[in-house]
Rosetta silent file (secondary structure, phi, psi, omega in degrees, C-alpha in Angstrom):
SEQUENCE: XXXXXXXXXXXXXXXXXXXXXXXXXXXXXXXXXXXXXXXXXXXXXXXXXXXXXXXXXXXXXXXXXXXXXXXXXXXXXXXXXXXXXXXXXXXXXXXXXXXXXXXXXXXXXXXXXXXXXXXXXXXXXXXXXXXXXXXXXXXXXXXXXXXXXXXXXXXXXXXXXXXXXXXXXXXXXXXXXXXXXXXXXXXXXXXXXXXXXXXXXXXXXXXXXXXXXXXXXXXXXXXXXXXXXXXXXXXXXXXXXXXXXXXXXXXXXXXXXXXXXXXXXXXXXXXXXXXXXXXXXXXXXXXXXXXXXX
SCORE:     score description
SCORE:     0.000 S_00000001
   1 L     0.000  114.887  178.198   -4.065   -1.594   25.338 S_00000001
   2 E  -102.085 -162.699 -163.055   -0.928   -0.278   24.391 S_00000001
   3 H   -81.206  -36.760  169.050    2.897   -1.583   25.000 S_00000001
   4 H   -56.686  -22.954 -161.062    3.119   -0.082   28.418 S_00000001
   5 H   -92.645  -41.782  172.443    0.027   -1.166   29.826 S_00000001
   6 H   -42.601  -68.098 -147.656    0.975   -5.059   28.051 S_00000001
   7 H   -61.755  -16.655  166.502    4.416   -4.664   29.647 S_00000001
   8 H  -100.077  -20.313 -173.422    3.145   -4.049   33.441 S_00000001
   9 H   -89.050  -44.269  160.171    0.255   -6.833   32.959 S_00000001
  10 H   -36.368  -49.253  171.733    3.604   -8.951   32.027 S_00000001
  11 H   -48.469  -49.030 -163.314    5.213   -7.539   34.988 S_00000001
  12 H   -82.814  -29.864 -178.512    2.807   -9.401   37.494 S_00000001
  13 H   -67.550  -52.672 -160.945    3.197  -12.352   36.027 S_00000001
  14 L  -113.218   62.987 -164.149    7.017  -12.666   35.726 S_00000001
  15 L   -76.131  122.607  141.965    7.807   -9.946   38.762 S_00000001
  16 L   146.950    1.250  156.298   11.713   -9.212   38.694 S_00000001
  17 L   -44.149   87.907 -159.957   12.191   -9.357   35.030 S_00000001
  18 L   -35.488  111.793  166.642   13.607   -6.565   33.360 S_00000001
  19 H   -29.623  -87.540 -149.522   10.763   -3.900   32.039 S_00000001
  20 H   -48.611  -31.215  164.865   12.970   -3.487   28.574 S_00000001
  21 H   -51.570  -32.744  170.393   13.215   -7.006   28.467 S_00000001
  22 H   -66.570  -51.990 -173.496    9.293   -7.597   28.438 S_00000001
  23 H   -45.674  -69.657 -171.211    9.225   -4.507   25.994 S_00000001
  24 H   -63.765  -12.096  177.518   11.706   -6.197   23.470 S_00000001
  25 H   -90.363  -36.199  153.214    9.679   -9.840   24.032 S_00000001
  26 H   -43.369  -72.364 -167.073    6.793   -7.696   23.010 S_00000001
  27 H   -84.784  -12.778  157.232    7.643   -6.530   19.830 S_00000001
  28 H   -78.162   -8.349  158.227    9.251   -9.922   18.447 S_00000001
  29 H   -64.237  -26.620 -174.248    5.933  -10.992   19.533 S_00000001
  30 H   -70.681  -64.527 -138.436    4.287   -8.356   17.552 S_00000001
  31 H   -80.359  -65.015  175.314    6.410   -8.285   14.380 S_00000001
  32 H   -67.719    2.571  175.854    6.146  -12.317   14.293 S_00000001
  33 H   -88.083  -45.727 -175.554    2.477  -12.203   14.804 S_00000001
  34 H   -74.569  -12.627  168.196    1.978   -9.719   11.763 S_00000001
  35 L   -64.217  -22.501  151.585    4.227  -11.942    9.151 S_00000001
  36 L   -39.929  165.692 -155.421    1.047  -13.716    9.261 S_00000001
  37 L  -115.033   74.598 -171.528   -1.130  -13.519    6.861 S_00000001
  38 L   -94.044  142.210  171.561   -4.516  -11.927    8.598 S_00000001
  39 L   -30.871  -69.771 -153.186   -7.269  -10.426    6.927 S_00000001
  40 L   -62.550  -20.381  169.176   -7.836   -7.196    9.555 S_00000001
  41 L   -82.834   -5.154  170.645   -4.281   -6.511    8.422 S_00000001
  42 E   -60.150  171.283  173.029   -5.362   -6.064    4.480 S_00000001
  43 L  -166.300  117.380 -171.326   -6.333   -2.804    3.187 S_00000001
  44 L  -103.898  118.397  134.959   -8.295   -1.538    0.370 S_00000001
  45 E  -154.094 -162.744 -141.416   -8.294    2.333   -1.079 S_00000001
  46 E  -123.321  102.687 -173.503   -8.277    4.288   -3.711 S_00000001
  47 E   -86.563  101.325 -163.421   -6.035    6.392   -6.197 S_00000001
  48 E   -68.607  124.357  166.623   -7.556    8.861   -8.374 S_00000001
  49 L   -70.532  172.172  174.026   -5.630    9.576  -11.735 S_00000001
  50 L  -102.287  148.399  168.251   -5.063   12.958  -13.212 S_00000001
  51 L  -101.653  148.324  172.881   -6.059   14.189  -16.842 S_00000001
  52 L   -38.920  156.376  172.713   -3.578   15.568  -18.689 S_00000001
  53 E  -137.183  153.487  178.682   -3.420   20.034  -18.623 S_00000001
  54 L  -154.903  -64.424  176.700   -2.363   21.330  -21.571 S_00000001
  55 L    19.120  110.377  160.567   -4.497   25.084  -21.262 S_00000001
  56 L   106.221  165.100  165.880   -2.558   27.958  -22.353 S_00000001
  57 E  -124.131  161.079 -175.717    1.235   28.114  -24.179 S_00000001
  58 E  -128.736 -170.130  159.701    4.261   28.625  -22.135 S_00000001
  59 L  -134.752  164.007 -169.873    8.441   29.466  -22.848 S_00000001
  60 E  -117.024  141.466  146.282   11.271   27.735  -21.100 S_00000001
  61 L   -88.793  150.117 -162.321   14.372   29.612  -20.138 S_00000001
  62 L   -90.172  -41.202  177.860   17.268   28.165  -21.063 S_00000001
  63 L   -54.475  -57.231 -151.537   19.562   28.326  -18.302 S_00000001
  64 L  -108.548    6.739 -176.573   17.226   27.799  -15.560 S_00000001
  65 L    40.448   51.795  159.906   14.296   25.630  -17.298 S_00000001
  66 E   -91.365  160.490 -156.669   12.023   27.857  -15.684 S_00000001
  67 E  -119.366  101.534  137.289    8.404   27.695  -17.490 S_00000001
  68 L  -129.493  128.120  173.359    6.311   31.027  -18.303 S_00000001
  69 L   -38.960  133.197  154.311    2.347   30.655  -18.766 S_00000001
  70 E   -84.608  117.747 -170.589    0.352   32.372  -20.972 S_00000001
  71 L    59.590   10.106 -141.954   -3.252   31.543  -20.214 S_00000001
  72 L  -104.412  176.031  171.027   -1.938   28.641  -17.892 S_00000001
  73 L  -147.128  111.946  140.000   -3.520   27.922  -13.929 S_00000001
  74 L   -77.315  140.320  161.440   -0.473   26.014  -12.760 S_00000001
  75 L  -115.239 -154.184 -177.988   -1.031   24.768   -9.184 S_00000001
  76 L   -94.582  -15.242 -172.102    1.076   23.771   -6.502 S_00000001
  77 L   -87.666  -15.884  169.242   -0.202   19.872   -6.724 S_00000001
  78 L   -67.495  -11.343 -179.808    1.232   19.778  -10.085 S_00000001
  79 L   -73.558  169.146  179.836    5.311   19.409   -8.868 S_00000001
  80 L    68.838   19.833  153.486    6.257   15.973   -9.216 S_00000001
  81 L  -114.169  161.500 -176.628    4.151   15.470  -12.779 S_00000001
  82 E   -87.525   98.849  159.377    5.825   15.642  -16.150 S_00000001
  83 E   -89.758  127.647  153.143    5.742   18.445  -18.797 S_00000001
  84 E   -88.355  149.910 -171.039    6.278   17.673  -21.908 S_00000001
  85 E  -162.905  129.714 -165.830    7.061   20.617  -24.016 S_00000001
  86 L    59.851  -19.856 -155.489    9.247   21.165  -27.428 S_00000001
  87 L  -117.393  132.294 -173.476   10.746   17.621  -27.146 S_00000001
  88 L  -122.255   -4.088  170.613    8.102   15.364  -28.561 S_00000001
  89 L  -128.725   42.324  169.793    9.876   12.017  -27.292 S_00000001
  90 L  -151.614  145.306 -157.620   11.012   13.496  -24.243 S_00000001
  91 E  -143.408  132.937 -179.650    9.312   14.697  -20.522 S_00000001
  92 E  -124.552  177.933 -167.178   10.456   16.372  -17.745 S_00000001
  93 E   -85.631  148.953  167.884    9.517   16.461  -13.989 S_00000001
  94 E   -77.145  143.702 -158.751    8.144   19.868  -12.739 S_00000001
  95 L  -117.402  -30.944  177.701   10.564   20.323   -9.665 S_00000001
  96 L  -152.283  121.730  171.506    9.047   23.699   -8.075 S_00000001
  97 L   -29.949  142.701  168.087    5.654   25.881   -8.056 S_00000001
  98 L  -141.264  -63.688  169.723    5.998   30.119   -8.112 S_00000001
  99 E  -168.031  172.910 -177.643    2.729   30.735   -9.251 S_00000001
 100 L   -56.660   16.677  159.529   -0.010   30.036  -11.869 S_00000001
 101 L  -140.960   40.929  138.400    1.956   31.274  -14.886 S_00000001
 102 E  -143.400  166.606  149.422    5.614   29.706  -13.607 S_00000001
 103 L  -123.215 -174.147  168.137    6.992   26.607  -12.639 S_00000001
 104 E  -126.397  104.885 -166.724   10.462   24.956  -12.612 S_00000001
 105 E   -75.192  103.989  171.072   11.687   22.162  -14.749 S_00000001
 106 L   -64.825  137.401 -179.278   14.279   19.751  -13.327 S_00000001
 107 L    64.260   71.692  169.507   17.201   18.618  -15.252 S_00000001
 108 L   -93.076  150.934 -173.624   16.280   20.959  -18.048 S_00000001
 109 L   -94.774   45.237 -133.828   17.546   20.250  -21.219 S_00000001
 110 L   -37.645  112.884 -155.608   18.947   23.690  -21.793 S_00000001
 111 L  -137.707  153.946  164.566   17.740   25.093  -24.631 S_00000001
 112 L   -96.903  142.369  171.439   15.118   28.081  -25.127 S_00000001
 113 L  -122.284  153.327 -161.755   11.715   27.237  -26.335 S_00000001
 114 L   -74.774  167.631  172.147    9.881   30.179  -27.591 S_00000001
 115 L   -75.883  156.545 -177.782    6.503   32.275  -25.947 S_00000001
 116 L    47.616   17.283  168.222    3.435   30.812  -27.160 S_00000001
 117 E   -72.514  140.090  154.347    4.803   26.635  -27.635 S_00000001
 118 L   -77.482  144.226 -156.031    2.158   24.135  -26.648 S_00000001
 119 E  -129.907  176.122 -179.579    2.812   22.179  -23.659 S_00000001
 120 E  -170.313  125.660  158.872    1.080   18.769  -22.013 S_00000001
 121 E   -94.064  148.937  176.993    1.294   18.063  -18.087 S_00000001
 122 L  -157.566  155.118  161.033    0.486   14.544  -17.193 S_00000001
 123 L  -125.639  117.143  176.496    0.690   12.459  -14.304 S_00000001
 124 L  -140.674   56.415  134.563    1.999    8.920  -13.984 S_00000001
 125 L  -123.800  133.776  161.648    3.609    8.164  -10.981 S_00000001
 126 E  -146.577  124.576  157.681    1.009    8.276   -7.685 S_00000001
 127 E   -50.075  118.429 -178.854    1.172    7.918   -4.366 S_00000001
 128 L   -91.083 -172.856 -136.651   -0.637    5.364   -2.412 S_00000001
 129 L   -89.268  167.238 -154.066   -2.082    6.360    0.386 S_00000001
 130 L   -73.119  -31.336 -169.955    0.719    6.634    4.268 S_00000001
 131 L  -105.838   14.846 -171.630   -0.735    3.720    5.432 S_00000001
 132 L   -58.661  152.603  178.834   -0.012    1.023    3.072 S_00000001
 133 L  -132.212  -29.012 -178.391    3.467   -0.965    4.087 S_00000001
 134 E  -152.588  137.193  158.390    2.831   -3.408    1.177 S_00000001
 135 E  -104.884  107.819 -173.510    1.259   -3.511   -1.913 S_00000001
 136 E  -116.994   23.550 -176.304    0.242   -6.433   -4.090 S_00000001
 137 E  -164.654  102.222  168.770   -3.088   -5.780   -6.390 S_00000001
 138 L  -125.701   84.471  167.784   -4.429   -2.824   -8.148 S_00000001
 139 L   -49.972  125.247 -174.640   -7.776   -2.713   -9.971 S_00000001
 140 L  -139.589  141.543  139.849   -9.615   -0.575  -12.712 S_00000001
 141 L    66.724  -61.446  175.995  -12.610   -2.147  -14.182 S_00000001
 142 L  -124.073  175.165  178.644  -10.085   -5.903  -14.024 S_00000001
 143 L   -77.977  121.025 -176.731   -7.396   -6.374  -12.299 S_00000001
 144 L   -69.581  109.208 -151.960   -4.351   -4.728  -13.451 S_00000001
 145 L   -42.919  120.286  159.650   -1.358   -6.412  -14.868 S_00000001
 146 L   -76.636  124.674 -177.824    1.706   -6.147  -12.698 S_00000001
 147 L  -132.450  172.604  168.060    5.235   -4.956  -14.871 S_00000001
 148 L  -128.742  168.107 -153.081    8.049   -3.314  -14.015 S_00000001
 149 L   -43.125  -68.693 -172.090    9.482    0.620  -14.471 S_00000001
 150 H   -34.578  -43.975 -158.289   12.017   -1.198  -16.955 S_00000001
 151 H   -66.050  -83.167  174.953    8.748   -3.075  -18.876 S_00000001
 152 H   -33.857  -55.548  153.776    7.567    0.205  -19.347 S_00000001
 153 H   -24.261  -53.805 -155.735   11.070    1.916  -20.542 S_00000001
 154 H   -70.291  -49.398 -131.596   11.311   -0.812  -23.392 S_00000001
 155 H   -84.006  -22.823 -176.585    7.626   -0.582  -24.327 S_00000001
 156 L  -159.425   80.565 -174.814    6.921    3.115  -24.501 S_00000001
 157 L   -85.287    2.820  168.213   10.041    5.357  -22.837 S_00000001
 158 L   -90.148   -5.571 -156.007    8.491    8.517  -24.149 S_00000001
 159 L    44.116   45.693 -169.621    4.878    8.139  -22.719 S_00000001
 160 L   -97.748    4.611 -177.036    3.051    8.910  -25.555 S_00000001
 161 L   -74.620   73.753 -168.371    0.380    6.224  -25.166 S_00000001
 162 L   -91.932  163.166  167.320   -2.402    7.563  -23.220 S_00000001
 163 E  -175.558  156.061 -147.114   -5.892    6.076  -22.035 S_00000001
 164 L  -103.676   25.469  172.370   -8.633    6.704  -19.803 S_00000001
 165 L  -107.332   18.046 -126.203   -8.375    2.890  -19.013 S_00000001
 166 L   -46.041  116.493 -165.603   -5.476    1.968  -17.180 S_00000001
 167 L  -123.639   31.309 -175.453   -4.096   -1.873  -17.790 S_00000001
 168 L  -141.688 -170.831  158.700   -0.575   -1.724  -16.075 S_00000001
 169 L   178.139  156.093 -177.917    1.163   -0.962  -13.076 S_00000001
 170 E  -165.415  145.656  157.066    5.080   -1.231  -11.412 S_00000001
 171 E   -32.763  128.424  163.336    6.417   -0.268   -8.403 S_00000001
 172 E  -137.216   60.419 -173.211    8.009    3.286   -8.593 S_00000001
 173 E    73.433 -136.734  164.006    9.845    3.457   -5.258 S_00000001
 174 E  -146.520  147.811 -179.676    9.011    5.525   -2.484 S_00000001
 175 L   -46.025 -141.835  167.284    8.465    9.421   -2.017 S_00000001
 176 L  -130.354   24.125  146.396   10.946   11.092    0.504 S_00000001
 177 L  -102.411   11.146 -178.706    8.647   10.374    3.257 S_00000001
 178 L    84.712   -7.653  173.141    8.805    6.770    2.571 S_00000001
 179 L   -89.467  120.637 -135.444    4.966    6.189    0.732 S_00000001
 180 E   -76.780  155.624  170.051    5.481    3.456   -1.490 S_00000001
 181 E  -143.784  145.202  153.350    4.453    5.080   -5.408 S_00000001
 182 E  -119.106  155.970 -178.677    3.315    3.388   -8.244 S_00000001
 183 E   -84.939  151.534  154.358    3.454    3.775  -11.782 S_00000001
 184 L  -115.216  173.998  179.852    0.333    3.298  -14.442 S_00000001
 185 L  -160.565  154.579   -5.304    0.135    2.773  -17.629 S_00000001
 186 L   -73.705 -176.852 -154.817   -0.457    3.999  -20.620 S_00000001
 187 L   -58.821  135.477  172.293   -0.617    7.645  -19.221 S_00000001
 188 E   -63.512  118.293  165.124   -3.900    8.274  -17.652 S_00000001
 189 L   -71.303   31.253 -147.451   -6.477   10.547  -19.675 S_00000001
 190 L   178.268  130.179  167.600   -9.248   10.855  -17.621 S_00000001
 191 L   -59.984  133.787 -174.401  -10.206   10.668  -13.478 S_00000001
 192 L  -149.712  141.040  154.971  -10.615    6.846  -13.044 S_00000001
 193 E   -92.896  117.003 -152.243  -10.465    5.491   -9.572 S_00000001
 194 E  -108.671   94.305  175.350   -7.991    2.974   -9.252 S_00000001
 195 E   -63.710  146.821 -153.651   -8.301    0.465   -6.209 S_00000001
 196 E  -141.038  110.878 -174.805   -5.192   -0.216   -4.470 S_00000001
 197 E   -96.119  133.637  163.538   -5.052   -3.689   -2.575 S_00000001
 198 E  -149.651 -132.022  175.262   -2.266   -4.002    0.030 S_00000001
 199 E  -158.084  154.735  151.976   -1.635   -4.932    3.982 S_00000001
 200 L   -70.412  103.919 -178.819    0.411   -3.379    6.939 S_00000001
 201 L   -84.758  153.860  167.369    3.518   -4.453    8.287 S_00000001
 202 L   -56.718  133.403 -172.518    4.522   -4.512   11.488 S_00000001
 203 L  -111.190 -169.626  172.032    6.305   -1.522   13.030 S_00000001
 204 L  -108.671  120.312 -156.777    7.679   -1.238   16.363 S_00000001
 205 L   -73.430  101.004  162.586    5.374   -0.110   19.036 S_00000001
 206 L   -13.746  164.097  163.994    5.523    2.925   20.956 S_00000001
 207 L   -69.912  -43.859 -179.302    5.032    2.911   24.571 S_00000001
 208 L   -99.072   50.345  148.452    1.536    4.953   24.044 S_00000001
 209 L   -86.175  163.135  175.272    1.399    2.734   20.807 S_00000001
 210 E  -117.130  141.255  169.402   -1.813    0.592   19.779 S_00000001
 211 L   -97.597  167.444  175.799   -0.773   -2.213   17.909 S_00000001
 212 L   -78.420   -4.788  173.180   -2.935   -3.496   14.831 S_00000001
 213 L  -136.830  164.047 -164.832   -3.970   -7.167   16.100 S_00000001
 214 L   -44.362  139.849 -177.400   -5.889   -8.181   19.287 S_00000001
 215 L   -96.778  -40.004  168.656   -3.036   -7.317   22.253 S_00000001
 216 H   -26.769  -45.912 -157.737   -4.356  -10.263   24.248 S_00000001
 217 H   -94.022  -12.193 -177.977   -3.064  -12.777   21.399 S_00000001
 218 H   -89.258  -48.397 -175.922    0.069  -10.214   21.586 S_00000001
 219 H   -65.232  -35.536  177.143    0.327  -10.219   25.124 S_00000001
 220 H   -77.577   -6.656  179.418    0.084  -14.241   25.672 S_00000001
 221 H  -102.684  -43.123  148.761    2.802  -14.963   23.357 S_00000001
 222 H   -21.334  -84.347 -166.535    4.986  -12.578   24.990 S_00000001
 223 H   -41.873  -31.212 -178.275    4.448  -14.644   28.128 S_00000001
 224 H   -76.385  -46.168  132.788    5.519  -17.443   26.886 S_00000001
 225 H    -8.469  -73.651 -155.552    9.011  -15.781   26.171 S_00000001
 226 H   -78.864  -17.094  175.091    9.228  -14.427   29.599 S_00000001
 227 L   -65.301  -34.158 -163.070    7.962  -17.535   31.130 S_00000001
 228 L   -84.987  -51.832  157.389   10.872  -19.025   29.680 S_00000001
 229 L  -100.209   26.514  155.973   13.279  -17.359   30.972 S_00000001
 230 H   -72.385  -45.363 -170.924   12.147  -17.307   34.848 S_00000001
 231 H   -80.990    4.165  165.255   12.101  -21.252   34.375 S_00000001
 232 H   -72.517  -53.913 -176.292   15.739  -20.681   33.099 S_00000001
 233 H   -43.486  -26.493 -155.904   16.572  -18.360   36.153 S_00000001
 234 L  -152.600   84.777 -176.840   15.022  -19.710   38.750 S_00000001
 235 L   -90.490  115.012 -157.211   14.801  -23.484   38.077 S_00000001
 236 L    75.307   50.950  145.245   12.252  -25.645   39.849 S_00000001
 237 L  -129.664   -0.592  168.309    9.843  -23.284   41.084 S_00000001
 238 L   136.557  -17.625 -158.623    6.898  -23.890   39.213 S_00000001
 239 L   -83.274    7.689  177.472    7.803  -21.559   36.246 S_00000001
 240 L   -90.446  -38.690  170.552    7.958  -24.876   33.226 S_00000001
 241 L   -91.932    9.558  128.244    4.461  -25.341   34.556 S_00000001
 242 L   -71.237  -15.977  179.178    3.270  -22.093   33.828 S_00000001
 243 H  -100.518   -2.741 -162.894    5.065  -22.070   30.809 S_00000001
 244 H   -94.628  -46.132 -159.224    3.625  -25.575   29.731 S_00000001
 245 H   -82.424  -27.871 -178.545   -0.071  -23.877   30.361 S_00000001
 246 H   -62.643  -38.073  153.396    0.461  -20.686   28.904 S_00000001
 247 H   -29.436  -64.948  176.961    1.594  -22.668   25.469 S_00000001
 248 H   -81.929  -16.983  165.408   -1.745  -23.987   25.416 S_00000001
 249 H   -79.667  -28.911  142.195   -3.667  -21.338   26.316 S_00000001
 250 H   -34.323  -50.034 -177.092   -1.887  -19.353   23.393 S_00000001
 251 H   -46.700  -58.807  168.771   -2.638  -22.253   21.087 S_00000001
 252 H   -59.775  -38.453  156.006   -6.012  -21.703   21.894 S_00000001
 253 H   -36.734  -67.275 -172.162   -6.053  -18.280   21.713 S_00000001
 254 H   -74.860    7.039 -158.074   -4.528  -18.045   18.732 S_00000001
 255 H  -108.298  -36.284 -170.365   -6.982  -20.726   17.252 S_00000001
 256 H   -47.406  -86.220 -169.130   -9.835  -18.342   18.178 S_00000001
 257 H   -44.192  -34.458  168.249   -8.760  -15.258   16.822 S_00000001
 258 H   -38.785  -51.778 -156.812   -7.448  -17.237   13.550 S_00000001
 259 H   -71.620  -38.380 -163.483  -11.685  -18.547   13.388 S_00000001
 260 H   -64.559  -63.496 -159.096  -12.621  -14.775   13.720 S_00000001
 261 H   -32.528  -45.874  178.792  -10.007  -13.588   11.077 S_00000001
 262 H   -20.542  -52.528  163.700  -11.510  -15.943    9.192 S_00000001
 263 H   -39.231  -42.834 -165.136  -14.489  -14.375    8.930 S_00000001
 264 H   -88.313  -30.988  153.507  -13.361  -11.231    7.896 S_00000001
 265 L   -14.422   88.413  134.582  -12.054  -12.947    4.246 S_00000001
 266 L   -35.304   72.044 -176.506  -13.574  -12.307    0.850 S_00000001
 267 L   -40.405  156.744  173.243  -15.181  -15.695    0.320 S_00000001
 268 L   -99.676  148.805 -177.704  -15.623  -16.462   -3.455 S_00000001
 269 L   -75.159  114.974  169.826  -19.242  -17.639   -3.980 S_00000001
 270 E   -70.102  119.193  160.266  -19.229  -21.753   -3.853 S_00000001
 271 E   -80.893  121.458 -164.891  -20.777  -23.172   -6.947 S_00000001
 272 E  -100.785  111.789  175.776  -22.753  -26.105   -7.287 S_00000001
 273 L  -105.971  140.364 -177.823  -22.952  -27.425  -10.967 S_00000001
 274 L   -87.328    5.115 -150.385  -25.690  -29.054  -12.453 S_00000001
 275 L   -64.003  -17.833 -173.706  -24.409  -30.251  -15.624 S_00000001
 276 L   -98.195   31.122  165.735  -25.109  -33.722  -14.895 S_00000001
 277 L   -86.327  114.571 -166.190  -28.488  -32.879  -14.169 S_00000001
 278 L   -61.485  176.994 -177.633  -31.256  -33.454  -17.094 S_00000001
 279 L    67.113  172.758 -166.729  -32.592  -30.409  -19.437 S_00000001
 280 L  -121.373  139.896  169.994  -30.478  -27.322  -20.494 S_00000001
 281 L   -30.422  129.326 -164.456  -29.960  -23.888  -19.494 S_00000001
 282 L  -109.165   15.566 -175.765  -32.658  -21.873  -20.782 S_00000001
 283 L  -176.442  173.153  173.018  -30.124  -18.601  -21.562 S_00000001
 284 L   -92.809   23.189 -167.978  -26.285  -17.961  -20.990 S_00000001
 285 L   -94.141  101.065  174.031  -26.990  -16.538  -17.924 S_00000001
 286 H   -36.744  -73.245  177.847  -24.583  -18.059  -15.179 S_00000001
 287 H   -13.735  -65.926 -166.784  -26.346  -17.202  -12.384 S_00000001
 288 H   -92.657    0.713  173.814  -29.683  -18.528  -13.376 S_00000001
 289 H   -90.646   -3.415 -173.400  -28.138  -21.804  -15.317 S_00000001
 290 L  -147.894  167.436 -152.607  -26.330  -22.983  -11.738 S_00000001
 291 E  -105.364  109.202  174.708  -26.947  -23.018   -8.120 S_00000001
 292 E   -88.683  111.726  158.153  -25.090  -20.147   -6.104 S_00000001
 293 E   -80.265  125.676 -177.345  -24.306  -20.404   -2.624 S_00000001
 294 L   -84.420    0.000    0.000  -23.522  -17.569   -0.737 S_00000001
């Protein structure tokens, strides 16, 4: 059901309302539905790291901190990673692709570095994936310690720490399409898959938009808005006692869909302990020393 099709179902109810008015009762219905905190709005995927390229020696030009390979495969997925290259506490972003023996260094420091210097590409900043709106959890093996860009600055501002483990993470803005990036840390060495826990936020809904929670539970709260003001407009005609029932038939509504979300949750297993129970564990084996309920 998208917002036109709500916004005409509205329409029958409340007839001489203003369409944009239904529209705009819509989407503070939307937007105040989704500050809730529902499951079907979470979202789990997954950010691969990069290993380090080092293959090949390159030179810098000094004016234009362009980079040419010797032996190198540069691609095009490499701008927006770091070379380090002559500077052994210092890294710079690759800023544009030409082909697999050149790139372009931003903010070069300009200086020439000679044919044949060893080089190191790395990546530590990643994008999570377009649909994320908010992120709050990201997991490798445990769950990874949230810090911030600054944390990192003090603790290592050169990046020389690398590991195929990751145990950090901070906010690192957003691209210039707006998808939120984060940093890890120390640099990744190695393809690891990193799960990336977030949610959606609400946006504001096209006419041929679908919104992200049940449009019934969108659409009845609406009503109640619009309900509201017909029994201002047009007082003592019946519309406070349509607006009395649609309250509770939201309530109820909304009690439903709440029981479903429920559902949808990643219960923790309830544990029954036996300790006061005679005899002893016969190993150190949780599982089999206590009673699991799924």
């Amino acid at each position: 059901m998208t917002l036109a099709t709500m916004s005409n179902n509205i329409l029958k109810f409340c007839p001489g309302l203003n369409l944009d008015i239904i529209k705009s009762n819509i989407q503070d219905s939307y937007r105040m539905l989704c500050a809730k905190d529902w499951n079907r709005l979470k979202l789990q995927r997954q950010i691969y790291t990069v290993a380090p390229y080092s293959t090949g020696s390159v030179a810098v030009a000094a004016a234009t901190g362009i980079v040419t390979g010797v032996g190198t495969t540069f691609t095009a997925a490499m701008v927006g990673r770091f070379m380090r290259v002559s500077y052994g506490d210092s890294f710079f972003e690759i800023e544009t692709y030409s082909s697999p023996t050149s790139l372009t260094l931003r903010s070069w420091a300009g200086v020439a570095v000679a044919a044949g210097t060893a080089y190191s590409i790395f990546k530590t900043i990643y994008p999570a994936d377009a649909t994320f709106k908010l992120i709050y959890e990201l997991e490798y093996q445990t769950t990874l310690r949230k810090r911030s860009q600054r944390y990192f600055n003090n603790l290592d501002p050169a990046r020389l720490t690398t590991s195929s483990t990751p145990i950090a993470w901070a906010f690192a803005g957003t691209d210039a399409t707006g998808i939120i990036q984060v940093e890890l840390y120390p640099v990744p060495s190695a393809i690891v898959p990193v799960r990336v826990y977030g949610k959606v936020l609400a946006e504001t809904l096209a006419d041929s938009g679908t919104p992200k929670l049940p449009e019934d539970l969108i659409e009845a709260h609406a009503l109640i808005a619009c309900y509201r003001m017909k029994a201002l407009k047009e007082p003592q005609q019946g519309w406070e006692d349509k607006l009395t029932m649609q309250a509770a038939f939201y309530a109820s509504l909304l009690g439903d869909f709440e029981e479903e979300d429920f559902q949808l949750d990643d219960h923790s297993d309830k544990v029954k302990d036996r300790m006061g129970e005679a005899g002893y564990p016969t190993d150190d084996n949780f599982g089999l020393s206590h009673d699991i309920e799924g």
